[in-house]
C-alpha positions as CSV (number, residue, x, y, z in Angstrom):
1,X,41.1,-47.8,27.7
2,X,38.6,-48.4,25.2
3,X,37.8,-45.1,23.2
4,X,35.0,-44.3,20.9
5,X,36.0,-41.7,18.1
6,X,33.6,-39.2,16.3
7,X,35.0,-38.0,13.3
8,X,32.4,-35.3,12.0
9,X,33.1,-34.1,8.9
10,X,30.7,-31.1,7.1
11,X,28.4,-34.0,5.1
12,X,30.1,-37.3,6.4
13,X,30.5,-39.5,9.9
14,X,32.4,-41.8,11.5
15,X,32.1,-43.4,14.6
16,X,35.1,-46.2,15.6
17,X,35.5,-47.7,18.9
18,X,39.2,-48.4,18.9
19,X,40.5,-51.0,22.3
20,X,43.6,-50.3,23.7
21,X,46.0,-51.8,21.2
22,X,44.3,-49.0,19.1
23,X,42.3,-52.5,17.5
24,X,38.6,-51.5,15.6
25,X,35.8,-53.3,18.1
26,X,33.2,-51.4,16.6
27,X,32.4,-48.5,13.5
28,X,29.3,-47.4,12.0
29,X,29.8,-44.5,9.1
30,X,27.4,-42.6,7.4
31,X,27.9,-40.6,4.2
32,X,25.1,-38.4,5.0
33,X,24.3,-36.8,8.0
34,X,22.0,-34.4,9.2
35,X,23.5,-33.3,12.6
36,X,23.1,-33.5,15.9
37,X,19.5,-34.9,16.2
38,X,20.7,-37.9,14.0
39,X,23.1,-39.5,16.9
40,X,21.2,-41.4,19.4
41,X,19.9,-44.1,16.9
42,X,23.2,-44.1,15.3
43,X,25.3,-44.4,18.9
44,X,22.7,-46.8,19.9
45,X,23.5,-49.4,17.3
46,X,26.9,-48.9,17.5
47,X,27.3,-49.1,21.3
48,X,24.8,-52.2,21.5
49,X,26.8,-54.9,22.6
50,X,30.3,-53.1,22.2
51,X,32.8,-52.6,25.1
52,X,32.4,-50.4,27.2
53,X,33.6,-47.2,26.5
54,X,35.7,-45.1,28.9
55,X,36.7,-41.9,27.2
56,X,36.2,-39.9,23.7
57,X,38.1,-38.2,21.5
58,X,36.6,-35.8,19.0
59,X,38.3,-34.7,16.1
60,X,37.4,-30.6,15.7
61,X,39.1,-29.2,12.6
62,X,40.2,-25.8,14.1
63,X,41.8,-25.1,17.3
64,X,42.9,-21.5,16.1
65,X,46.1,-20.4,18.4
66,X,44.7,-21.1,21.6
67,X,44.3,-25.2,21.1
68,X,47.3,-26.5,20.1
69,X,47.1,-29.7,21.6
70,X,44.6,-32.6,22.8
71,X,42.6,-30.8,25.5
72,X,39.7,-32.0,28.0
73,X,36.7,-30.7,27.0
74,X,34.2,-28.3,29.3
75,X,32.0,-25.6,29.0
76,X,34.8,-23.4,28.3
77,X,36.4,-24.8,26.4
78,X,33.4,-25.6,24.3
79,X,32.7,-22.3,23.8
80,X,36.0,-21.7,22.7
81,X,35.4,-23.8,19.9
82,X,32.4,-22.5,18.9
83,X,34.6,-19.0,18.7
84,X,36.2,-20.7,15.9
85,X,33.6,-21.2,13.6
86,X,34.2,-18.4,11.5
87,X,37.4,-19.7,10.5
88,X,36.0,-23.1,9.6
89,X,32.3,-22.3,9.0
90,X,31.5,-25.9,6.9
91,X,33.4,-27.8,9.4
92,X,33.2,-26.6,13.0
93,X,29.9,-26.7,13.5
94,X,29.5,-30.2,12.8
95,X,32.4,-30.9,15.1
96,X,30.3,-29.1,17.7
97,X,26.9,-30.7,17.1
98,X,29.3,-34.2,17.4
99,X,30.7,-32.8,21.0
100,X,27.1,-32.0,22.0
101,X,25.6,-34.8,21.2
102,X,27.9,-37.1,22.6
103,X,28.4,-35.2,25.5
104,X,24.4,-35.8,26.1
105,X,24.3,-39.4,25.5
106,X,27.6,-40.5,27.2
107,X,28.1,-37.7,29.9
108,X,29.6,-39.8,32.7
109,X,33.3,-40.5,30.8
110,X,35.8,-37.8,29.6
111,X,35.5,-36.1,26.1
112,X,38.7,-34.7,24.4
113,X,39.2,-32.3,21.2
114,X,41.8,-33.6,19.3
115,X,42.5,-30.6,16.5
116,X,43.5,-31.2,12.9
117,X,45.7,-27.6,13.1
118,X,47.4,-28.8,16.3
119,X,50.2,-30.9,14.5
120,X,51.0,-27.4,12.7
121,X,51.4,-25.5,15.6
122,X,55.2,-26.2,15.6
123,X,55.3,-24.0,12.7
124,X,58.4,-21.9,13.0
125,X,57.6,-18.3,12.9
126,X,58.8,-17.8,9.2
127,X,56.5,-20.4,8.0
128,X,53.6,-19.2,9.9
129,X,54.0,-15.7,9.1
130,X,52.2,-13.9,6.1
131,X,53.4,-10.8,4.4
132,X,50.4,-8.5,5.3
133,X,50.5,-5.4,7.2
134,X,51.2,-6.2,10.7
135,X,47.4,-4.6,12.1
136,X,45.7,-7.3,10.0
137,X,47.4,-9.9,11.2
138,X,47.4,-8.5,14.8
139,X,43.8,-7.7,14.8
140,X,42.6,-11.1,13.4
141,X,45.1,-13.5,13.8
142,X,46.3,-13.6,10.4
143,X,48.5,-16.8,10.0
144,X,49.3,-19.8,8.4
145,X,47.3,-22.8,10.4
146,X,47.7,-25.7,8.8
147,X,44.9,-28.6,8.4
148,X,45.3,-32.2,8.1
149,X,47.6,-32.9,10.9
150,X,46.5,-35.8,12.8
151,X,46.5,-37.5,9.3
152,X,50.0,-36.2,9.1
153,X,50.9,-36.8,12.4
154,X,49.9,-40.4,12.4
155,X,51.9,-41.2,9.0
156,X,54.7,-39.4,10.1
157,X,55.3,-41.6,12.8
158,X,54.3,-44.8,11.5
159,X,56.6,-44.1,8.5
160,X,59.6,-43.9,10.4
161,X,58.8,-46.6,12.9
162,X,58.6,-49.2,9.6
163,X,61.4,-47.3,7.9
164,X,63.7,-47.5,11.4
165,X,64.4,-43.8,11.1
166,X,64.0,-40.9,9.1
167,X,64.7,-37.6,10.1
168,X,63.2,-35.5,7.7
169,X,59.8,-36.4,5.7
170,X,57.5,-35.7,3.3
171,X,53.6,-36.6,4.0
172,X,51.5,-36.5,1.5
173,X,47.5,-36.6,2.5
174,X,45.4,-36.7,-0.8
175,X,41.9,-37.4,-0.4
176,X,38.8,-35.0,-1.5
177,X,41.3,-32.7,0.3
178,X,44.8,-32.8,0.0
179,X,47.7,-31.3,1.4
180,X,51.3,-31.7,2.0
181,X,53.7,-31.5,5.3
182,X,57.4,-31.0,6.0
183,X,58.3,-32.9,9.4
184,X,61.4,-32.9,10.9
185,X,62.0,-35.1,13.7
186,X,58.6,-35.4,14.3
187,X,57.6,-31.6,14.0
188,X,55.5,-29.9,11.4
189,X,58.2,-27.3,10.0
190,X,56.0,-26.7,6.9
191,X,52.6,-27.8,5.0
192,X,50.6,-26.0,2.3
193,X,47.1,-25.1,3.6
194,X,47.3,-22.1,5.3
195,X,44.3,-19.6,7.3
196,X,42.1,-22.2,5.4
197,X,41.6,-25.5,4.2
198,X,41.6,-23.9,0.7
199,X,45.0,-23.4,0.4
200,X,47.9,-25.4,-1.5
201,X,47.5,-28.1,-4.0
202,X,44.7,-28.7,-6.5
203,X,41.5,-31.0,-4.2
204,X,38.3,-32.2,-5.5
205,X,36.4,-29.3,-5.5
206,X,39.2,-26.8,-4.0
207,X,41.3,-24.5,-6.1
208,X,44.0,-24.5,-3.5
209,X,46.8,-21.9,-4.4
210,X,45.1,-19.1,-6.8
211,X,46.9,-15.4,-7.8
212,X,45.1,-13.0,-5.2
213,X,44.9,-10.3,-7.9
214,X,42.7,-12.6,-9.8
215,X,40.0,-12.9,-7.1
216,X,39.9,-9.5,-6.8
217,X,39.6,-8.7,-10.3
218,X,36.5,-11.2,-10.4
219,X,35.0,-9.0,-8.0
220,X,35.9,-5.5,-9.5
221,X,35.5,-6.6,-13.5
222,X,34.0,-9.4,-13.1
223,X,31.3,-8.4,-10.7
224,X,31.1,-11.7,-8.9
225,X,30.0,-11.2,-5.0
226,X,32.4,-12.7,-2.2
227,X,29.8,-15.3,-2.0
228,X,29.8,-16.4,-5.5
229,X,34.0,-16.4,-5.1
230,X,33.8,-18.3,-2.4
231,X,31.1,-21.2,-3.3
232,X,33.3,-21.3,-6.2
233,X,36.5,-21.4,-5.1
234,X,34.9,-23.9,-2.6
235,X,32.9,-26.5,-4.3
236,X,33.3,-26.2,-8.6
237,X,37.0,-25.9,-8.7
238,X,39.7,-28.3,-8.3
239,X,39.6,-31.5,-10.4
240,X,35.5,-31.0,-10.6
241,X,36.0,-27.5,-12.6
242,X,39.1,-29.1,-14.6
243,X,37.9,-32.1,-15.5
244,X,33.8,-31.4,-16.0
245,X,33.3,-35.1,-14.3
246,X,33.6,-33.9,-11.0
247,X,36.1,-34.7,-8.2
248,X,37.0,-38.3,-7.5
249,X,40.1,-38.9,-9.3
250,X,38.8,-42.1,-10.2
251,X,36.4,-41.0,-12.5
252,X,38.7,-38.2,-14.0
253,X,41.0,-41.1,-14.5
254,X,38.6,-43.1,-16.1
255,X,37.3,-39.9,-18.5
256,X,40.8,-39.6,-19.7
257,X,41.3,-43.0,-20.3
258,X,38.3,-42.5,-22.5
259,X,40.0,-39.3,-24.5
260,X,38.8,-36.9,-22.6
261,X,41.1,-33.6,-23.1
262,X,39.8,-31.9,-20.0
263,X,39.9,-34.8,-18.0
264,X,43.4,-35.4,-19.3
265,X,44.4,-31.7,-18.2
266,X,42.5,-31.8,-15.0
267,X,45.3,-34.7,-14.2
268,X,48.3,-33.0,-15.5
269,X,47.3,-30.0,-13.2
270,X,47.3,-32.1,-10.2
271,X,50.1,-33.8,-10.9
272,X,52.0,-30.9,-11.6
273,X,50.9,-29.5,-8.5
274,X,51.9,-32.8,-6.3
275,X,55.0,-32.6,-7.7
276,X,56.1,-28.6,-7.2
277,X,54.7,-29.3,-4.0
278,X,56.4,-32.0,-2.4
279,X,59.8,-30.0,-3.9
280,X,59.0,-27.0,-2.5
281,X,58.4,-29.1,1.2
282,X,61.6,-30.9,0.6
283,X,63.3,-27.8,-0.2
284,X,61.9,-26.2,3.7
285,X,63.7,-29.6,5.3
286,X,67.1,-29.1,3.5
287,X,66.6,-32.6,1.7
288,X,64.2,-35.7,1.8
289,X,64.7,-38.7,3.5
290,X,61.1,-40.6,3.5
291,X,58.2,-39.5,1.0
292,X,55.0,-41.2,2.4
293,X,51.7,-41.2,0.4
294,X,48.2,-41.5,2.3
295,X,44.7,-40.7,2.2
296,X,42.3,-42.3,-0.3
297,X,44.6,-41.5,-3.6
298,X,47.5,-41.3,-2.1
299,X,46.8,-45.1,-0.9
300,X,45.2,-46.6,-4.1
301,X,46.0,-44.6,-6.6
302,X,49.0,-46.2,-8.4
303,X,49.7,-44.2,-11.7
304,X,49.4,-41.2,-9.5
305,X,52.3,-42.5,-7.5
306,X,54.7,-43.6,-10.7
307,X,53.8,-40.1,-12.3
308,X,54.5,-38.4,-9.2
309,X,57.8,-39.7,-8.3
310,X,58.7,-40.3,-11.8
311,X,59.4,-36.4,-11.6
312,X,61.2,-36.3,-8.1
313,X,64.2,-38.3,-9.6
314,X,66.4,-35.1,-8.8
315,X,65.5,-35.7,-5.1
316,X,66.7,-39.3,-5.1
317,X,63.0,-40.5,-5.4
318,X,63.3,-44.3,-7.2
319,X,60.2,-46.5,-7.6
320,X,59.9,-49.6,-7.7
321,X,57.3,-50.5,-10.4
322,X,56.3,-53.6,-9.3
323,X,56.0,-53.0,-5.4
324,X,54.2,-50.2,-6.4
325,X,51.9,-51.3,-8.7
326,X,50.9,-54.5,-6.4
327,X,51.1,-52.6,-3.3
328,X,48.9,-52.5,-0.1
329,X,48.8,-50.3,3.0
330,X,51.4,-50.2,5.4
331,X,54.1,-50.9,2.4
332,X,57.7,-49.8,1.2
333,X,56.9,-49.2,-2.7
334,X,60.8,-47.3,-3.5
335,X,63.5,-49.0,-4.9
336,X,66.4,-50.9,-3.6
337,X,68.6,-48.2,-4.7
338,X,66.3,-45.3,-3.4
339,X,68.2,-42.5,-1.8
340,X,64.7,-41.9,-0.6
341,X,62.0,-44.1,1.0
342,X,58.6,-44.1,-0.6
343,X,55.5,-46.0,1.4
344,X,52.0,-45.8,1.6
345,X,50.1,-45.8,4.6
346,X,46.4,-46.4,5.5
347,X,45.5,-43.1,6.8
348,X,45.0,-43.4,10.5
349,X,43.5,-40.8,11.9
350,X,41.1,-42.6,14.5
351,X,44.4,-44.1,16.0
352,X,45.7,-40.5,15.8
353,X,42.9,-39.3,18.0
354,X,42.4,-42.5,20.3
355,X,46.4,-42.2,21.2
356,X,46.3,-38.1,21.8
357,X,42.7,-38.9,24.0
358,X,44.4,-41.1,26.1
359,X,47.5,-38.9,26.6
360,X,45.7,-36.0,27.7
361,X,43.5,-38.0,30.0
Protein backbone atom coordinates (compact mmCIF):
# COMPACT_ATOMS: atom_id res chain seq x y z
CA UNK A 1 0.00 0.00 0.00
CA UNK A 2 1.52 3.10 -1.16
CA UNK A 3 0.51 6.12 1.28
CA UNK A 4 0.86 9.74 0.74
CA UNK A 5 1.37 11.68 4.13
CA UNK A 6 0.31 15.40 4.80
CA UNK A 7 2.09 16.71 7.58
CA UNK A 8 0.47 20.36 8.20
CA UNK A 9 2.05 22.18 10.52
CA UNK A 10 0.72 26.05 11.63
CA UNK A 11 3.34 27.81 8.79
CA UNK A 12 5.05 24.62 7.30
CA UNK A 13 4.15 21.36 4.87
CA UNK A 14 5.05 18.29 4.02
CA UNK A 15 3.82 15.95 1.66
CA UNK A 16 5.75 12.28 1.38
CA UNK A 17 4.56 9.39 -0.48
CA UNK A 18 6.03 6.52 1.49
CA UNK A 19 5.78 2.61 -0.65
CA UNK A 20 5.15 -0.16 1.37
CA UNK A 21 8.61 -0.85 2.77
CA UNK A 22 7.81 2.60 4.31
CA UNK A 23 10.62 3.77 1.22
CA UNK A 24 10.20 7.87 0.17
CA UNK A 25 8.85 7.63 -3.84
CA UNK A 26 7.98 11.10 -3.71
CA UNK A 27 7.95 14.60 -1.21
CA UNK A 28 7.41 18.08 -1.91
CA UNK A 29 7.73 20.64 1.35
CA UNK A 30 7.01 23.98 1.62
CA UNK A 31 8.13 26.40 4.45
CA UNK A 32 5.35 28.59 3.83
CA UNK A 33 1.97 27.84 3.25
CA UNK A 34 -1.08 29.57 2.94
CA UNK A 35 -3.76 26.89 3.54
CA UNK A 36 -6.12 25.05 1.93
CA UNK A 37 -6.39 26.90 -1.48
CA UNK A 38 -2.56 26.30 -1.96
CA UNK A 39 -2.93 22.27 -2.40
CA UNK A 40 -3.97 21.36 -5.90
CA UNK A 41 -0.87 22.82 -7.57
CA UNK A 42 1.19 21.53 -4.89
CA UNK A 43 -0.49 17.69 -4.99
CA UNK A 44 -0.35 18.08 -8.65
CA UNK A 45 3.36 18.19 -8.89
CA UNK A 46 3.92 15.83 -6.47
CA UNK A 47 1.46 13.08 -7.67
CA UNK A 48 2.53 13.64 -11.44
CA UNK A 49 4.14 10.61 -12.28
CA UNK A 50 4.23 9.05 -8.68
CA UNK A 51 2.62 5.73 -7.72
CA UNK A 52 -0.44 5.43 -7.21
CA UNK A 53 -1.65 6.22 -4.12
CA UNK A 54 -4.10 4.01 -2.13
CA UNK A 55 -4.71 5.56 1.28
CA UNK A 56 -3.70 8.78 3.47
CA UNK A 57 -2.66 9.46 6.62
CA UNK A 58 -2.95 12.88 8.14
CA UNK A 59 -1.07 13.89 11.03
CA UNK A 60 -3.73 16.15 13.31
CA UNK A 61 -1.97 17.40 16.42
CA UNK A 62 -4.91 16.95 18.94
CA UNK A 63 -7.21 14.10 19.35
CA UNK A 64 -8.37 15.42 22.81
CA UNK A 65 -9.76 12.11 24.85
CA UNK A 66 -12.02 10.88 22.37
CA UNK A 67 -9.08 10.03 19.51
CA UNK A 68 -6.67 8.03 20.98
CA UNK A 69 -5.68 6.17 18.21
CA UNK A 70 -5.33 6.07 14.20
CA UNK A 71 -9.08 6.47 13.13
CA UNK A 72 -10.81 6.55 9.55
CA UNK A 73 -11.85 9.68 8.86
CA UNK A 74 -15.73 10.86 7.96
CA UNK A 75 -17.91 13.60 8.45
CA UNK A 76 -18.01 12.89 12.02
CA UNK A 77 -15.28 12.38 12.79
CA UNK A 78 -14.23 15.51 10.96
CA UNK A 79 -16.15 17.50 12.94
CA UNK A 80 -14.85 16.07 15.93
CA UNK A 81 -11.69 17.48 15.02
CA UNK A 82 -12.69 20.64 14.28
CA UNK A 83 -14.21 20.47 18.15
CA UNK A 84 -10.60 20.47 19.09
CA UNK A 85 -9.50 23.56 17.82
CA UNK A 86 -9.67 25.47 20.83
CA UNK A 87 -7.12 23.41 22.39
CA UNK A 88 -4.68 23.67 19.58
CA UNK A 89 -5.87 26.95 17.84
CA UNK A 90 -2.27 27.54 15.67
CA UNK A 91 -2.23 23.92 14.78
CA UNK A 92 -5.66 22.26 14.15
CA UNK A 93 -6.87 24.21 11.79
CA UNK A 94 -4.19 23.72 9.40
CA UNK A 95 -4.59 20.01 10.04
CA UNK A 96 -8.17 20.48 8.91
CA UNK A 97 -7.65 22.70 5.86
CA UNK A 98 -4.97 19.51 5.01
CA UNK A 99 -7.96 16.87 5.59
CA UNK A 100 -10.19 19.04 3.48
CA UNK A 101 -8.25 19.56 0.86
CA UNK A 102 -7.10 16.22 0.32
CA UNK A 103 -10.24 14.79 0.95
CA UNK A 104 -11.40 17.03 -2.37
CA UNK A 105 -8.66 16.18 -4.57
CA UNK A 106 -8.20 12.41 -3.79
CA UNK A 107 -11.85 11.41 -2.51
CA UNK A 108 -11.98 7.92 -3.92
CA UNK A 109 -9.15 6.20 -1.29
CA UNK A 110 -9.34 6.16 2.54
CA UNK A 111 -8.08 9.14 4.72
CA UNK A 112 -6.85 8.50 8.34
CA UNK A 113 -5.99 10.97 11.43
CA UNK A 114 -3.05 9.85 12.99
CA UNK A 115 -2.82 12.19 16.31
CA UNK A 116 0.34 13.47 17.85
CA UNK A 117 -1.46 13.08 21.70
CA UNK A 118 -2.49 9.51 20.81
CA UNK A 119 0.99 7.87 21.90
CA UNK A 120 0.19 9.79 25.43
CA UNK A 121 -2.90 8.33 25.94
CA UNK A 122 -1.37 5.40 27.96
CA UNK A 123 -0.80 7.95 30.54
CA UNK A 124 -1.49 6.34 33.87
CA UNK A 125 -3.97 8.30 35.79
CA UNK A 126 -1.37 9.93 38.18
CA UNK A 127 0.58 11.29 35.39
CA UNK A 128 -2.37 12.60 33.57
CA UNK A 129 -4.03 14.06 36.46
CA UNK A 130 -3.57 17.83 37.51
CA UNK A 131 -4.09 19.16 40.99
CA UNK A 132 -7.01 21.48 40.25
CA UNK A 133 -10.43 21.41 41.72
CA UNK A 134 -12.06 18.46 40.43
CA UNK A 135 -15.21 20.80 38.55
CA UNK A 136 -12.46 22.40 36.33
CA UNK A 137 -11.15 19.44 35.28
CA UNK A 138 -14.62 17.77 34.99
CA UNK A 139 -16.15 20.62 33.16
CA UNK A 140 -13.31 21.09 30.59
CA UNK A 141 -11.31 18.17 30.46
CA UNK A 142 -8.44 19.42 32.37
CA UNK A 143 -5.45 16.96 31.80
CA UNK A 144 -2.22 16.26 30.88
CA UNK A 145 -2.24 15.35 26.88
CA UNK A 146 0.90 15.04 25.70
CA UNK A 147 2.25 16.15 22.11
CA UNK A 148 4.96 14.82 20.03
CA UNK A 149 4.06 11.18 20.12
CA UNK A 150 4.28 9.79 16.83
CA UNK A 151 7.88 11.30 16.90
CA UNK A 152 8.17 9.48 20.19
CA UNK A 153 6.51 6.57 19.21
CA UNK A 154 8.57 6.02 16.08
CA UNK A 155 12.05 6.37 18.03
CA UNK A 156 10.91 4.40 20.67
CA UNK A 157 10.53 1.52 18.68
CA UNK A 158 13.23 1.91 16.35
CA UNK A 159 15.63 2.39 19.33
CA UNK A 160 14.98 -0.81 20.76
CA UNK A 161 14.72 -2.84 17.62
CA UNK A 162 18.71 -1.54 16.87
CA UNK A 163 19.48 -1.84 20.57
CA UNK A 164 17.78 -5.62 20.70
CA UNK A 165 15.78 -4.56 23.79
CA UNK A 166 15.20 -2.05 26.13
CA UNK A 167 12.52 -1.92 28.47
CA UNK A 168 12.41 1.35 29.75
CA UNK A 169 13.47 4.63 27.54
CA UNK A 170 14.03 7.96 27.44
CA UNK A 171 13.03 9.89 23.99
CA UNK A 172 14.10 13.02 23.59
CA UNK A 173 12.40 15.14 20.55
CA UNK A 174 14.15 18.63 20.19
CA UNK A 175 13.31 20.54 17.39
CA UNK A 176 11.66 24.27 17.26
CA UNK A 177 9.55 22.22 19.89
CA UNK A 178 10.88 19.92 22.21
CA UNK A 179 9.72 17.65 24.59
CA UNK A 180 10.60 14.54 26.47
CA UNK A 181 8.82 10.98 27.04
CA UNK A 182 9.09 8.05 29.56
CA UNK A 183 8.22 4.67 27.70
CA UNK A 184 7.97 1.59 29.17
CA UNK A 185 7.67 -1.41 27.11
CA UNK A 186 6.45 0.49 24.43
CA UNK A 187 3.92 2.80 26.50
CA UNK A 188 4.01 6.43 27.13
CA UNK A 189 4.07 6.44 31.16
CA UNK A 190 5.22 10.06 31.14
CA UNK A 191 6.34 13.21 28.82
CA UNK A 192 6.51 16.94 29.68
CA UNK A 193 4.00 18.91 27.56
CA UNK A 194 0.90 18.72 29.10
CA UNK A 195 -2.95 20.52 28.14
CA UNK A 196 -0.60 22.35 25.62
CA UNK A 197 2.21 22.24 23.49
CA UNK A 198 3.66 24.97 25.77
CA UNK A 199 4.54 22.95 28.51
CA UNK A 200 8.07 21.34 29.72
CA UNK A 201 11.42 22.20 28.50
CA UNK A 202 12.79 25.50 27.18
CA UNK A 203 11.70 25.50 22.73
CA UNK A 204 12.52 28.09 20.24
CA UNK A 205 10.06 30.44 20.96
CA UNK A 206 8.16 28.52 23.94
CA UNK A 207 8.76 29.16 27.54
CA UNK A 208 7.72 25.66 28.45
CA UNK A 209 7.49 25.22 32.34
CA UNK A 210 6.81 28.85 33.94
CA UNK A 211 5.63 29.53 37.97
CA UNK A 212 1.80 30.05 37.44
CA UNK A 213 1.87 32.83 40.10
CA UNK A 214 4.09 34.71 37.77
CA UNK A 215 1.57 34.89 34.90
CA UNK A 216 -0.90 36.00 36.94
CA UNK A 217 0.99 38.60 38.47
CA UNK A 218 1.76 39.93 34.85
CA UNK A 219 -1.79 40.36 34.48
CA UNK A 220 -2.75 41.87 37.96
CA UNK A 221 0.69 44.19 38.34
CA UNK A 222 1.83 44.01 35.36
CA UNK A 223 -1.31 44.80 33.47
CA UNK A 224 -0.55 42.64 30.46
CA UNK A 225 -3.92 41.19 28.70
CA UNK A 226 -4.17 37.22 28.34
CA UNK A 227 -3.40 37.97 24.76
CA UNK A 228 -0.16 39.75 25.30
CA UNK A 229 0.75 36.54 27.84
CA UNK A 230 -0.01 34.35 25.48
CA UNK A 231 1.70 35.78 22.12
CA UNK A 232 4.48 35.94 24.53
CA UNK A 233 4.69 33.00 26.16
CA UNK A 234 4.07 31.68 22.52
CA UNK A 235 6.37 33.23 20.12
CA UNK A 236 9.33 35.66 22.07
CA UNK A 237 10.25 33.24 24.75
CA UNK A 238 12.29 30.22 24.76
CA UNK A 239 15.85 30.47 23.34
CA UNK A 240 14.48 33.67 21.02
CA UNK A 241 13.80 35.77 24.40
CA UNK A 242 17.08 34.27 26.00
CA UNK A 243 19.36 34.57 23.62
CA UNK A 244 18.09 37.96 21.52
CA UNK A 245 19.12 35.98 18.16
CA UNK A 246 16.12 34.14 17.93
CA UNK A 247 15.40 30.40 18.09
CA UNK A 248 17.56 28.01 16.04
CA UNK A 249 19.99 26.78 18.27
CA UNK A 250 22.38 27.02 15.62
CA UNK A 251 22.61 30.62 15.55
CA UNK A 252 22.45 30.92 19.50
CA UNK A 253 25.33 28.57 19.23
CA UNK A 254 27.13 30.51 16.88
CA UNK A 255 26.38 34.06 19.06
CA UNK A 256 27.96 32.45 21.89
CA UNK A 257 30.76 31.21 20.21
CA UNK A 258 31.16 34.85 19.33
CA UNK A 259 30.97 36.06 23.28
CA UNK A 260 27.77 36.63 23.41
CA UNK A 261 26.56 36.46 27.32
CA UNK A 262 22.92 36.16 26.55
CA UNK A 263 23.46 33.76 23.98
CA UNK A 264 25.76 31.83 26.26
CA UNK A 265 22.83 31.84 28.99
CA UNK A 266 20.14 31.15 26.58
CA UNK A 267 22.28 27.66 26.19
CA UNK A 268 22.94 26.99 29.72
CA UNK A 269 19.09 27.34 30.37
CA UNK A 270 18.31 24.79 27.85
CA UNK A 271 20.71 22.55 28.77
CA UNK A 272 19.86 22.72 32.27
CA UNK A 273 16.44 22.13 31.39
CA UNK A 274 17.30 18.89 29.06
CA UNK A 275 19.07 17.61 31.73
CA UNK A 276 16.43 18.03 34.91
CA UNK A 277 14.21 16.73 32.46
CA UNK A 278 15.31 13.60 31.15
CA UNK A 279 16.12 12.86 35.24
CA UNK A 280 12.92 13.64 36.22
CA UNK A 281 11.52 11.02 33.19
CA UNK A 282 14.02 8.48 34.26
CA UNK A 283 13.06 8.92 37.76
CA UNK A 284 8.86 8.06 36.46
CA UNK A 285 10.50 4.63 34.87
CA UNK A 286 12.36 3.50 38.05
CA UNK A 287 15.77 3.73 36.02
CA UNK A 288 17.02 4.27 32.34
CA UNK A 289 17.97 1.77 30.01
CA UNK A 290 18.18 3.54 26.42
CA UNK A 291 18.33 7.52 26.09
CA UNK A 292 17.54 8.28 22.40
CA UNK A 293 18.00 11.79 20.93
CA UNK A 294 15.87 12.99 17.72
CA UNK A 295 14.43 15.79 16.05
CA UNK A 296 16.55 18.48 14.30
CA UNK A 297 18.98 19.21 17.49
CA UNK A 298 18.62 16.23 19.02
CA UNK A 299 20.05 14.66 15.62
CA UNK A 300 22.82 17.24 14.68
CA UNK A 301 23.54 18.95 17.43
CA UNK A 302 26.70 17.29 18.92
CA UNK A 303 27.89 19.63 21.84
CA UNK A 304 24.29 19.57 22.89
CA UNK A 305 24.64 15.82 23.26
CA UNK A 306 28.27 15.69 25.16
CA UNK A 307 26.86 18.55 27.47
CA UNK A 308 23.72 16.85 28.01
CA UNK A 309 24.91 13.53 29.00
CA UNK A 310 28.05 14.77 30.40
CA UNK A 311 25.55 15.60 33.42
CA UNK A 312 23.53 12.23 33.41
CA UNK A 313 26.81 10.30 34.60
CA UNK A 314 24.79 9.46 37.87
CA UNK A 315 22.25 7.56 35.56
CA UNK A 316 24.95 5.49 33.99
CA UNK A 317 24.88 7.83 30.84
CA UNK A 318 28.70 7.29 29.17
CA UNK A 319 29.55 8.95 25.82
CA UNK A 320 31.57 8.10 23.51
CA UNK A 321 33.31 11.20 22.16
CA UNK A 322 34.21 10.10 19.02
CA UNK A 323 30.99 8.13 17.88
CA UNK A 324 29.36 11.02 18.91
CA UNK A 325 31.04 13.63 17.49
CA UNK A 326 31.19 11.83 13.91
CA UNK A 327 27.87 10.39 14.20
CA UNK A 328 24.91 10.00 11.77
CA UNK A 329 21.21 8.95 12.05
CA UNK A 330 20.28 5.75 12.97
CA UNK A 331 23.57 5.43 15.32
CA UNK A 332 24.77 4.05 18.81
CA UNK A 333 26.87 7.18 20.07
CA UNK A 334 27.33 5.71 24.21
CA UNK A 335 30.18 4.08 25.28
CA UNK A 336 31.32 0.48 25.49
CA UNK A 337 30.97 0.63 29.14
CA UNK A 338 27.55 2.53 29.15
CA UNK A 339 25.12 1.16 31.61
CA UNK A 340 22.86 3.12 29.29
CA UNK A 341 22.43 3.19 25.55
CA UNK A 342 22.63 6.55 23.87
CA UNK A 343 21.52 6.77 19.87
CA UNK A 344 20.27 9.23 17.70
CA UNK A 345 17.56 8.73 15.32
CA UNK A 346 16.28 10.46 12.21
CA UNK A 347 13.00 11.58 13.34
CA UNK A 348 10.45 9.46 11.56
CA UNK A 349 7.30 10.60 11.81
CA UNK A 350 5.96 10.07 8.09
CA UNK A 351 6.85 6.24 8.73
CA UNK A 352 5.04 6.76 12.10
CA UNK A 353 1.85 7.80 10.23
CA UNK A 354 2.18 5.57 7.04
CA UNK A 355 2.50 2.38 9.53
CA UNK A 356 -0.63 3.53 11.96
CA UNK A 357 -2.68 4.35 8.29
CA UNK A 358 -2.22 1.10 7.18
CA UNK A 359 -3.13 -0.58 10.61
CA UNK A 360 -6.32 1.04 10.91
CA UNK A 361 -7.31 0.48 7.33
Amino acid sequence: MNVLVVNAGSSSLKLRVLGPADEVLDRHDVERWDGRGHFGDLLGDLLDGSPEVHAVGHRVVHGGSRFTGPTLIDEGVRAGLAELVPLAPLHQPRALDGVDAVRELLPDVPHVACFDTAFHASLPEHAATYPLPPEWRERWGLRRYGFHGLSHAYADRRARELAGGGERVVVAHLGAGCSLSAVRGGLSVDTTMGFTPLAGLVMGTRSGDVDPGLLLWLQRRGGLSADEVADGLEHRSGLTGLSGVGGDLRDVRAAAAGGSARARLALEVYEHRLRQGIAAMAASLGGLDLLVFTGGAGENDAALRERVAGGLGFLGVRLDPGRNAGCAPDARISGDGSAVGVWVLAAGEDVEIARQTRSAL
